[in-house]
Phi, psi and omega in degrees: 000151181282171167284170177289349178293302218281277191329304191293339158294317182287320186275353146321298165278029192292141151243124164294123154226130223272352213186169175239009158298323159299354149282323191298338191293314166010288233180154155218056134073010193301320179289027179256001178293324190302339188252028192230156177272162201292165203049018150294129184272148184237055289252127170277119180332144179044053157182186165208013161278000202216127163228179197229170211209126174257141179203144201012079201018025155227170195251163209226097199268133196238169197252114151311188150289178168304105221040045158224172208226145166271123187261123163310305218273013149256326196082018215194154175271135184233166187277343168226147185239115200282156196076001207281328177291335163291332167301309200206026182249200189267093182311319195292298216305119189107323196269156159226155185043030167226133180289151198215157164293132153280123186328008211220311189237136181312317176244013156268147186210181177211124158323125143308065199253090181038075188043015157262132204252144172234127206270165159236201106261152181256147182331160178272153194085030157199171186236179195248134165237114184276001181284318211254009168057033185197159158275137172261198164263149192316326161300289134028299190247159186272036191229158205241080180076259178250144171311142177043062172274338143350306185297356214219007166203154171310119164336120164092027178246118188259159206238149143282150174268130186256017164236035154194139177291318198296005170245182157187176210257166139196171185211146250250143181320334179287018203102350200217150155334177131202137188247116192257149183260130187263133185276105207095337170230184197241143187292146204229105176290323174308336190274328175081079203149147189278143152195160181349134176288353173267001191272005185195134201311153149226138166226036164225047180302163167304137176239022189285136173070022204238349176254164151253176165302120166217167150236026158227160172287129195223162139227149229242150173287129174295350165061011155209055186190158176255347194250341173293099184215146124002083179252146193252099184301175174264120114310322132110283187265356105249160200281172186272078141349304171233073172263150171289163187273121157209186209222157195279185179293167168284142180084357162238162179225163190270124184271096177293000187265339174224007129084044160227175188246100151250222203279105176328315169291352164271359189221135160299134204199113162238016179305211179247121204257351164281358182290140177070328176280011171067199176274165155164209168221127195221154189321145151267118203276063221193147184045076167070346212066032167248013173259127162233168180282120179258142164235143182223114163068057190071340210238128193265158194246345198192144141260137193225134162279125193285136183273129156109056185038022213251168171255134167319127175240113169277356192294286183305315179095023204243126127354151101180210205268346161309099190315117168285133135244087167278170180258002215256320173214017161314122165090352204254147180039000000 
């Protein structure tokens, strides 16, 4: 139960309703495909007749037939769905005096009053969590886009976190999330599985451990991107916490040694030397300049060796017989 403070804040912003269709009225969630990998079903939030069919993160919203409900855990519309007054019936029904999320918003919630659900909102910047019966602040809490987005995909289906690469969501037979960490790498939703940071696109690197104590303003390598780094505020008595991201022009990469943006053939980079570059063949900083990179959609796919001794011209995209002194992999191995 909430305390007595937590009440008086929540039953303030009580709204009477009849139903929980009218939230659901909200959206229709297409946009929850960015975080699932492509051919994920999506139950739509506040029903259970109508789901979204994902393919390069966007959605596709489709219908059952007339009187069957969509089962994740199938994959399929079926005629009947256990649970179904909890997904898209009246959330309230049986219960009093207890508060329940509503399924559709992160910060909507419902009062239980002998079974009429009365909604509320919680302050802004915060979400309603129904294990602990309060609103917290959006850090805090666990809840994703939508409450209990578990009940809306097949048991064991992992997600992305979309403010850290190096994690992701996945969830559990009851319903609910749990969010695990890949060490060192980034999580891959199509694969479902941690792998190399150059194998995958990110703009949400980790900022745990990347500032210091400073009393100049600095910058830092995002340590898994050739074009990404990290300005780090002064603070003067502690490090910068949330310092922000950003990435060099397409075709330059961030020099951590002299804390600039140049010429790509020019910065030692052994990160993902395809960010920003399409498909194409780009230098590799490894063997002599005598290795390159094949990049497909940004992300490298392959390293490769030039035959007869010869050097990567990255200019050409080319072999050749022409000594390369890139400063990028000149000296190296």
């Amino acid at each position: 139960m909430l305390n007595p403070r937590l009440f008086g804040v929540l039953f303030g912003g009580l709204l009477l309703v009849t139903s929980l269709a009218s939230s659901a009225s909200l959206g229709d969630y297409e946009e929850l495909c960015r975080l699932f990998k492509n051919g994920t079903q999506i139950r739509k939030p506040g029903t259970c007749d109508q789901y979204i069919q994902c393919f390069d993160g966007e959605g596709t919203l489709l219908s059952c037939p007339s009187g069957q409900s969509f089962d994740p855990n199938k994959n399929a519309c079926v005629a009947t769905l256990a649970g179904s007054n909890k997904y898209c019936g009246n959330r309230c029904e049986g219960l009093d005096g207890q508060w329940v999320s509503d399924p559709t918003e992160c910060h909507s919630y419902f009062y239980c009053s002998n079974g009429t659900p009365l909604q509320g909102i919680c302050p802004v910047g915060q979400h309603f969590e129904q294990s602990s019966q309060s609103c917290l602040y959006g850090s805090d809490s666990h809840c994703v886009d939508v409450n209990n987005i578990c009940e809306l995909v097949a048991d064991n289906t992992k997600f992305r976190k979309e403010d850290d690469c190096s994690y992701y969501y996945q969830c559990d037979k009851t319903g609910n999330h749990v969010a695990k960490a890949c060490s060192k790498t980034y999580f891959d939703v199509e694969s479902g599985s941690c792998v190399a940071t150059n194998k995958v696109e990110c703009t949400a690197h980790p900022k745990k451990d990347i500032c210091s104590i400073s009393k100049k303003m600095e910058f830092k390598s995002d340590k898994a991107t050739c074009r990404g780094y990290f300005v780090c505020r002064a603070f003067d008595t502690v490090a910068d916490l949330d310092p922000l991201w950003q990435q060099c022009p397409e075709g330059y990469f961030f020099d951590d040694e002299l804390k600039v943006c140049a010429v790509a053939t020019s910065v030692v980079c052994t990160h993902n030397r395809c960010d920003g570059r399409g498909t194409r063949l780009v230098t590799s900083s490894s063997n002599d300049c005598h290795n390159y990179i094949r990049c497909v959609d940004n992300k490298e796919v392959e390293e490769e060796t030039c035959h007869f001794d010869h050097f990567f011209d990255e200019r050409k995209e080319a072999c050749s017989s022409t000594i390369i002194y890139d400063k990028c992999c000149d000296g190296r191995d």
